[in-house]
py3Dmol code that shows the C-alpha trace and the ligand (Angstrom):
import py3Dmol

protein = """\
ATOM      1  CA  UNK A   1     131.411 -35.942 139.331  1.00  0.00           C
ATOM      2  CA  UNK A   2     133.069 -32.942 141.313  1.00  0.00           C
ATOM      3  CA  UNK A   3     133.630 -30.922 139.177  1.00  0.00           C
ATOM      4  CA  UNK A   4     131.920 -28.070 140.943  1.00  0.00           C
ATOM      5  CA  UNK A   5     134.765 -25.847 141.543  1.00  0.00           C
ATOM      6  CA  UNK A   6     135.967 -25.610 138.312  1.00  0.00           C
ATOM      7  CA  UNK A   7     133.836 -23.466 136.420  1.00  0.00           C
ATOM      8  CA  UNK A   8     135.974 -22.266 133.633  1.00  0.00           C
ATOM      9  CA  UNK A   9     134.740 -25.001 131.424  1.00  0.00           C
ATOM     10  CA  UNK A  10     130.997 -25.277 131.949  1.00  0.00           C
ATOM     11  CA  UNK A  11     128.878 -24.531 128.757  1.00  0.00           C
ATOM     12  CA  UNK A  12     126.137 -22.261 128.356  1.00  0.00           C
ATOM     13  CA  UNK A  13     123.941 -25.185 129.168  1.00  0.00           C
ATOM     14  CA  UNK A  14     125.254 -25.872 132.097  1.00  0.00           C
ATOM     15  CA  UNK A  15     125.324 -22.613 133.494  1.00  0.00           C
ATOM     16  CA  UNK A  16     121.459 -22.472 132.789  1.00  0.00           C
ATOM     17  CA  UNK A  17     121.189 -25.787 134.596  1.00  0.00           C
ATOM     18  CA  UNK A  18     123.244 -25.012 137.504  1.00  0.00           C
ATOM     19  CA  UNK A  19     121.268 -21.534 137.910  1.00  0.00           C
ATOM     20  CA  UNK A  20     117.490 -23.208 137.247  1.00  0.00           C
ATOM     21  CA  UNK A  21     119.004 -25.206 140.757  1.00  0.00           C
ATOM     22  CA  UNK A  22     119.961 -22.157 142.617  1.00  0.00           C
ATOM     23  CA  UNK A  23     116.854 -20.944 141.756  1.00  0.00           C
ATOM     24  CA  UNK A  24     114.939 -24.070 142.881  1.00  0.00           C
ATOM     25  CA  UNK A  25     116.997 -24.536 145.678  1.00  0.00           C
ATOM     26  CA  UNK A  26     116.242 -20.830 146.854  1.00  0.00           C
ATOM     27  CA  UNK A  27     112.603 -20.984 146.424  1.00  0.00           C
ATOM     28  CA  UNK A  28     112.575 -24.285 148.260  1.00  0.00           C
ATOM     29  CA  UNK A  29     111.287 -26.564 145.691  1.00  0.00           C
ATOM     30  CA  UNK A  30     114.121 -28.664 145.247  1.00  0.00           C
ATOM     31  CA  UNK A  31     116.202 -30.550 147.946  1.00  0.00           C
ATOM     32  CA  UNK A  32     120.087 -30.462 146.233  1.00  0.00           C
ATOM     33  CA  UNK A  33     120.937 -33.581 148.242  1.00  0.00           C
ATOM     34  CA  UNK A  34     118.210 -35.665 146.251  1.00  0.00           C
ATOM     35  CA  UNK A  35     118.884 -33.538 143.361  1.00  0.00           C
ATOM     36  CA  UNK A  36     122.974 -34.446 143.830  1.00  0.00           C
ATOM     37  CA  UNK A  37     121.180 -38.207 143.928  1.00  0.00           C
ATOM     38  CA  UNK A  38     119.400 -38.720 141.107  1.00  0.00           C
ATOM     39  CA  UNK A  39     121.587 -37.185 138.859  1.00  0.00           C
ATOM     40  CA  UNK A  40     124.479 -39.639 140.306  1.00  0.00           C
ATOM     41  CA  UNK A  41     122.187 -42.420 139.959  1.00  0.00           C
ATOM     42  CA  UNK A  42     121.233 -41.594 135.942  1.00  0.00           C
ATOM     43  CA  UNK A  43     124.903 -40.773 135.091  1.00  0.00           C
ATOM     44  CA  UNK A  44     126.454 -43.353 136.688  1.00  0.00           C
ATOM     45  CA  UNK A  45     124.823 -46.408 138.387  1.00  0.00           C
ATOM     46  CA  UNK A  46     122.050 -46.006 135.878  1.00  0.00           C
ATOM     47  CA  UNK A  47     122.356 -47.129 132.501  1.00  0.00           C
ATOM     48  CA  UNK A  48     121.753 -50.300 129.337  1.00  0.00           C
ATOM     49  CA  UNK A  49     124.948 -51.147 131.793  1.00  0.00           C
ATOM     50  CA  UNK A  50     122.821 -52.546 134.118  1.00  0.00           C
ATOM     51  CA  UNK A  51     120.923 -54.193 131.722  1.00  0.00           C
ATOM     52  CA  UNK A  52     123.664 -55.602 130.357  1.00  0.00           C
ATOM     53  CA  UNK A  53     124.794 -56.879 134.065  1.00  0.00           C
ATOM     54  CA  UNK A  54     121.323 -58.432 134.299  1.00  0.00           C
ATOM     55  CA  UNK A  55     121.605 -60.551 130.978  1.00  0.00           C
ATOM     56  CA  UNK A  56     125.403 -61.317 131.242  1.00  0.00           C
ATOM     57  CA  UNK A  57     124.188 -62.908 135.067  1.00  0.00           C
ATOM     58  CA  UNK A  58     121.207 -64.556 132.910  1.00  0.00           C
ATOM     59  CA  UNK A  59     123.199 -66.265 130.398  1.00  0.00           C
ATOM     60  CA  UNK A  60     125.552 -67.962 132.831  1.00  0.00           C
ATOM     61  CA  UNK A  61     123.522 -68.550 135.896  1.00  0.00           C
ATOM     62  CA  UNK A  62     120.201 -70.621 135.423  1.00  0.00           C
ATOM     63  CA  UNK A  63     118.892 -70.361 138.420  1.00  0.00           C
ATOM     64  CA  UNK A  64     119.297 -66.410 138.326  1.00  0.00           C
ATOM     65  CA  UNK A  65     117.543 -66.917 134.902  1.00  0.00           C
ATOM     66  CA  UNK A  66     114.581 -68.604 136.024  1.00  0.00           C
ATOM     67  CA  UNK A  67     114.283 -66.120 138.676  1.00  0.00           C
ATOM     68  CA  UNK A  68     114.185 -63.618 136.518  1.00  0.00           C
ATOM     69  CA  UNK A  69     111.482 -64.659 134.084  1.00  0.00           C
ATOM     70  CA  UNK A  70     109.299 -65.459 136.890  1.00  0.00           C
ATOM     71  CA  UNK A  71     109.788 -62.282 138.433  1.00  0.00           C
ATOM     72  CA  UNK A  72     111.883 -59.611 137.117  1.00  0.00           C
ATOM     73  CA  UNK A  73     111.636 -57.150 139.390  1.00  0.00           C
ATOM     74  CA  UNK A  74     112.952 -58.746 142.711  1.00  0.00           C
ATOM     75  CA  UNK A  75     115.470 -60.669 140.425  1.00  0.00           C
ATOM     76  CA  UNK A  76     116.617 -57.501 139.080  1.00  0.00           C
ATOM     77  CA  UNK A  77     116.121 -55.663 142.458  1.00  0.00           C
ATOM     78  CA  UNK A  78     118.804 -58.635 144.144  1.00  0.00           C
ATOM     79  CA  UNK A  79     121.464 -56.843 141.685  1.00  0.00           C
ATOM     80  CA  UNK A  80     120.658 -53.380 143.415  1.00  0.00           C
ATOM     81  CA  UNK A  81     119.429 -51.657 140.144  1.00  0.00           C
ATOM     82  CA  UNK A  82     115.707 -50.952 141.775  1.00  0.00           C
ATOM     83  CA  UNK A  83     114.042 -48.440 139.740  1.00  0.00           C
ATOM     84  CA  UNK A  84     112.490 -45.410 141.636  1.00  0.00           C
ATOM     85  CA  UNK A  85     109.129 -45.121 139.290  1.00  0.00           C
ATOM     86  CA  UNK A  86     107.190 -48.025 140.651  1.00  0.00           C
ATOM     87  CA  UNK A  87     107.016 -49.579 137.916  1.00  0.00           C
ATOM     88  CA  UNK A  88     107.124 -53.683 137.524  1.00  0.00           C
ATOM     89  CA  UNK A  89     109.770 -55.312 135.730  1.00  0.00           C
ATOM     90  CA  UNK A  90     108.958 -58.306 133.404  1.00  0.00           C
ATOM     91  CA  UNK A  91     111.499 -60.043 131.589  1.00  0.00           C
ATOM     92  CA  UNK A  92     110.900 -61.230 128.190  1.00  0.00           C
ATOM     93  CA  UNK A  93     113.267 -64.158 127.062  1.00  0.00           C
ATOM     94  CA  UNK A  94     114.102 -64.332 122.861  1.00  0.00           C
ATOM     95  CA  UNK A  95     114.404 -67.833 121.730  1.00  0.00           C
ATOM     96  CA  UNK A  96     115.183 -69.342 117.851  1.00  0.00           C
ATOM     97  CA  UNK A  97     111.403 -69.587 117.955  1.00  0.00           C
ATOM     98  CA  UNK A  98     110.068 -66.256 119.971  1.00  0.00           C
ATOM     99  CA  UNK A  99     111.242 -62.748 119.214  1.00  0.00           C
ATOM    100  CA  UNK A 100     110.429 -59.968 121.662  1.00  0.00           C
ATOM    101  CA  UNK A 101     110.144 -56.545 121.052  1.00  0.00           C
ATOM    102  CA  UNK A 102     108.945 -53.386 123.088  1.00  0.00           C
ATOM    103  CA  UNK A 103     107.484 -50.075 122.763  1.00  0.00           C
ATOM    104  CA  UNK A 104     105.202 -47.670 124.443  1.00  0.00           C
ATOM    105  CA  UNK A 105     102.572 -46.660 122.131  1.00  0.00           C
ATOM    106  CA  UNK A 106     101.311 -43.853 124.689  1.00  0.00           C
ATOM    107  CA  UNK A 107     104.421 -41.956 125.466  1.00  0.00           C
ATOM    108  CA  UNK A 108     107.802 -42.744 126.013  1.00  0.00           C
ATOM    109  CA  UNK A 109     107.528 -45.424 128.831  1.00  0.00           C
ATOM    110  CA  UNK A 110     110.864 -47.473 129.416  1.00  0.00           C
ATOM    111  CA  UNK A 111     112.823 -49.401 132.187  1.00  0.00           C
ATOM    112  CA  UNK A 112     115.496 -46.396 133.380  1.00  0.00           C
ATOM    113  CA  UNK A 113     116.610 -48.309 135.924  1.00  0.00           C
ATOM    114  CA  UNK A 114     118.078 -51.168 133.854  1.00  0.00           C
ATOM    115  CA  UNK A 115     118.508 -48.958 130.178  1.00  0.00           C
ATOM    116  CA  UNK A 116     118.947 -45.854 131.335  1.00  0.00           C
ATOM    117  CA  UNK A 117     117.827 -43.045 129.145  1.00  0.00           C
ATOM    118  CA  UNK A 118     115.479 -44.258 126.283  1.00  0.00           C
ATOM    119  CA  UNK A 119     117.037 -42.987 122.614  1.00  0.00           C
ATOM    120  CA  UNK A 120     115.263 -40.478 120.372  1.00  0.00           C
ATOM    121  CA  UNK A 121     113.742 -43.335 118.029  1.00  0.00           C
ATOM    122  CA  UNK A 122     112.286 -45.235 121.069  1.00  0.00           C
ATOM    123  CA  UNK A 123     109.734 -41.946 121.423  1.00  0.00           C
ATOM    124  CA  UNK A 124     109.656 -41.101 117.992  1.00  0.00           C
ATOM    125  CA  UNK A 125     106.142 -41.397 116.838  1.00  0.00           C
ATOM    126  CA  UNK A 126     106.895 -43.469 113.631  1.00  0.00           C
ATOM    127  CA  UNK A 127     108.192 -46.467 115.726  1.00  0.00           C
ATOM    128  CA  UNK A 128     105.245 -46.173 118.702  1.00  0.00           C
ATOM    129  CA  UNK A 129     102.926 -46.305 115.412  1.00  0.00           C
ATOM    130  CA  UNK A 130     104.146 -48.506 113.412  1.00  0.00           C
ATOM    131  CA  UNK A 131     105.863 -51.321 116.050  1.00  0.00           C
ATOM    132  CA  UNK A 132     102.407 -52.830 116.260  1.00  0.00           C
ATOM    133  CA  UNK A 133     100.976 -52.222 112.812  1.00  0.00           C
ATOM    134  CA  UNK A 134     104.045 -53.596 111.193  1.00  0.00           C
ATOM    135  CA  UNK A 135     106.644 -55.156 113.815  1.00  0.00           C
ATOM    136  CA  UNK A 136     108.490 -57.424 110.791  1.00  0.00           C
ATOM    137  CA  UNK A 137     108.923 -54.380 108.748  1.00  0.00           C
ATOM    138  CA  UNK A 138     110.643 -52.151 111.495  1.00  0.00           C
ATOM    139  CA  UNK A 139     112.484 -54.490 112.769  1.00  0.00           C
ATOM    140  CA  UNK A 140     113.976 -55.411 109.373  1.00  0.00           C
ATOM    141  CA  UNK A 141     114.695 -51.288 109.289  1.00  0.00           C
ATOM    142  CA  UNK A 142     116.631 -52.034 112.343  1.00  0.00           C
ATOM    143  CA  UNK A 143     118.947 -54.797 110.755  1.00  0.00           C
ATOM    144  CA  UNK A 144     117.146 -57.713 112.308  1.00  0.00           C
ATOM    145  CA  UNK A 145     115.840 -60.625 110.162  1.00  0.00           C
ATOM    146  CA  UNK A 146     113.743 -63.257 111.324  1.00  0.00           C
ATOM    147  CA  UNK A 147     112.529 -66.015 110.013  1.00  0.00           C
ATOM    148  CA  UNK A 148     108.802 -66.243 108.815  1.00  0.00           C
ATOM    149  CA  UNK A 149     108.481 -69.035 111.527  1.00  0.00           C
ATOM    150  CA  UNK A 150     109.937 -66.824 114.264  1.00  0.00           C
ATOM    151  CA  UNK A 151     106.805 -65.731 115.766  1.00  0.00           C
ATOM    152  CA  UNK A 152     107.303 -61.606 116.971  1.00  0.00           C
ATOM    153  CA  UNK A 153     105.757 -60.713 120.036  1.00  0.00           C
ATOM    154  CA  UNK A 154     105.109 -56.955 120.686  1.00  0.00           C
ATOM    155  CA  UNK A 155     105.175 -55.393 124.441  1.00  0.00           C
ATOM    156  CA  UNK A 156     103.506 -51.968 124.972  1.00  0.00           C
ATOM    157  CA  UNK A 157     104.751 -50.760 127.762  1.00  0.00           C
ATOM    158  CA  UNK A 158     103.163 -48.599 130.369  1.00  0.00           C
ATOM    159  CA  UNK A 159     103.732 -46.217 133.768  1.00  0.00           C
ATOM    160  CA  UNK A 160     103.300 -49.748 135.929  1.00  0.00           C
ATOM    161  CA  UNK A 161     104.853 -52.636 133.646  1.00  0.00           C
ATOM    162  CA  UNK A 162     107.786 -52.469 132.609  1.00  0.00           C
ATOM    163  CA  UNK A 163     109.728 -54.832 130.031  1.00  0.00           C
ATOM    164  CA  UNK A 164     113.536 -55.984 129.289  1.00  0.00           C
ATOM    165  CA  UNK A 165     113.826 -58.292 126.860  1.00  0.00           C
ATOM    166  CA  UNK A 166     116.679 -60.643 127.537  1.00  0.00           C
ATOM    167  CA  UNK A 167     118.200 -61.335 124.305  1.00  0.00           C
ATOM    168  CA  UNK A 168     119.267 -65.032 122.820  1.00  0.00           C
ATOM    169  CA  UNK A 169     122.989 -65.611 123.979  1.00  0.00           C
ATOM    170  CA  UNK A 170     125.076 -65.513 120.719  1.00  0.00           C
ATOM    171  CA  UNK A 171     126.802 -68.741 119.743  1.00  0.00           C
ATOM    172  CA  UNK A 172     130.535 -68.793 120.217  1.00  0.00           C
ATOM    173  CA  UNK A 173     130.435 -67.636 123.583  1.00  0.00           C
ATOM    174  CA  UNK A 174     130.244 -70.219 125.202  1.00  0.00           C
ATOM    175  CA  UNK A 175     134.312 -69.428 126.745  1.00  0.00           C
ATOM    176  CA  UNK A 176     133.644 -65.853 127.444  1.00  0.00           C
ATOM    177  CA  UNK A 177     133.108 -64.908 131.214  1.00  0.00           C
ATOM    178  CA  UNK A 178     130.263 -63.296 132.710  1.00  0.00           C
ATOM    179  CA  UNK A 179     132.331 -59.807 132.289  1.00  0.00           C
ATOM    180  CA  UNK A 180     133.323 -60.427 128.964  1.00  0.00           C
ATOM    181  CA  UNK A 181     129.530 -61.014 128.189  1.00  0.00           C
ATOM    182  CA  UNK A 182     128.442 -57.713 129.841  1.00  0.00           C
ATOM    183  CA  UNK A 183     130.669 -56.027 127.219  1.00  0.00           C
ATOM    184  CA  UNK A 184     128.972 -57.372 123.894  1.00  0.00           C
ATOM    185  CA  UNK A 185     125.242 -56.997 125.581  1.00  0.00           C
ATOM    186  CA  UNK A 186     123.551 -53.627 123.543  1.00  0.00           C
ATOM    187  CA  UNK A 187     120.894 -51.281 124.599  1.00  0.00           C
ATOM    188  CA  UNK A 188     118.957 -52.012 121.280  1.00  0.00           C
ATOM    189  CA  UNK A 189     119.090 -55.698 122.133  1.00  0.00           C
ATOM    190  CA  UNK A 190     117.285 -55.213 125.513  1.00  0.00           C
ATOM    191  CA  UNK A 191     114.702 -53.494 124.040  1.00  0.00           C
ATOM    192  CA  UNK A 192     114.544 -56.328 121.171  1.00  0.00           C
ATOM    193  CA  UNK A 193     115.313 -54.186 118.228  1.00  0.00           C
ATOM    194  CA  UNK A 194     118.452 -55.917 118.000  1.00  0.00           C
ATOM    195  CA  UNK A 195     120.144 -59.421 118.185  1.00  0.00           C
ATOM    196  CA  UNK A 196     123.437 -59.876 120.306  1.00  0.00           C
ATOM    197  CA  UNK A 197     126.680 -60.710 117.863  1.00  0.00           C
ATOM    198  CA  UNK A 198     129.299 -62.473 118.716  1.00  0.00           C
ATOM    199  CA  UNK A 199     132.224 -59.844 118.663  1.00  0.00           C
ATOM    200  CA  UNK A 200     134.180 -59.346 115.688  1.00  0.00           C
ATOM    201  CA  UNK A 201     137.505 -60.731 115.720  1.00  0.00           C
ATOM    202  CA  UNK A 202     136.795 -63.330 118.532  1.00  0.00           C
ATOM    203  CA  UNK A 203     137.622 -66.719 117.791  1.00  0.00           C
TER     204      UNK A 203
END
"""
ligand_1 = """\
1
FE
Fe 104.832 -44.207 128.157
"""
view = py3Dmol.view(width=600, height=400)
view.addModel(protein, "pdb")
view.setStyle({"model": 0}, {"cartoon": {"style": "trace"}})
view.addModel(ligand_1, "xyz")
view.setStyle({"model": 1}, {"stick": {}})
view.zoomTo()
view.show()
């Protein structure tokens, strides 16, 4: 955003922040151009957006699927949303019969390039604890019930492996577009703490 020459409205905040980078800058540490960069890329091109791009393409393409659970990261990288970390995408697919779900029990470890920034919960240390421990119970907490023969699969993530989980395409859709899709895909059901609904009101 260019909003750089208007600086009646920036907060405290970002005055700090805009300082801390002329400060940077000045000292040499920092290179604004890949600073300018990387904050594009996380407000805007980054996001569960992407994600959602990724499953919406999923659910109506099945040779993009298959690609995709066989190796997430190139299929992922062929959309342009290549993370900068390193890390290896894997793709986790949630069936009637197999329910992902994913956590990093060490820190805070999640797929930026396809979610974007990872909510408070996701490295609170109640759900890196107890995901494993209990993964029926928190998921329950999180509004999604499963049968007993569902079997839940836990992912711990890690600096190297990263996971989406690509969440069971609703029933109803079936008439909705590959846009319209993107729309009802949520963060929480990439990360497999939620199920995709079919959106209210739709017939
Ligand atoms: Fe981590």
């Amino acid at each position: 955003m260019s909003t750089e020459h208007d600086h009646s409205h920036l907060s405290d905040t970002d005055l700090r922040v805009r300082a801390l980078e002329s400060l940077l800058t000045e000292k040499g540490l920092v290179d604004p151009a890949a600073l300018d960069e990387i904050v594009d890329k996380y407000e805007n091109k980054v996001g569960p957006r992407n994600g959602a791009q990724v499953v919406a393409r999923a659910w109506v393409d099945p040779d993009f699927k298959k690609w995709l659970l066989e190796d997430g990261t190139a299929a992922i990288d062929s959309l342009g949303y290549t993370g900068t970390q390193g890390a290896d995408m894997v793709v986790l697919e949630n069936t009637s019969t197999v329910h992902n779900v994913t956590v990093c029990t060490l820190c805070s470890c999640y797929p930026w390039s396809v979610l974007g920034l990872p909510p408070a919960w996701y490295k609170s240390f109640p759900y890196r604890a107890r995901l494993v421990k209990e993964p029926r119970a928190v998921l329950q907490e999180f509004g999604v019930e499963l049968a007993d023969s569902v079997e839940v699969r836990v992912w711990d993530s890690t600096a190297e492996l990263r996971y989406l989980v690509l969440p069971e395409r609703p029933a109803g859709t079936e008439g909705m577009t590959e846009y319209q899709l993107v729309d009802i895909v949520t963060r929480n059901s990439m990360i497999g703490t939620e199920k995709v609904a079919m959106p209210a009101g739709d017939a």
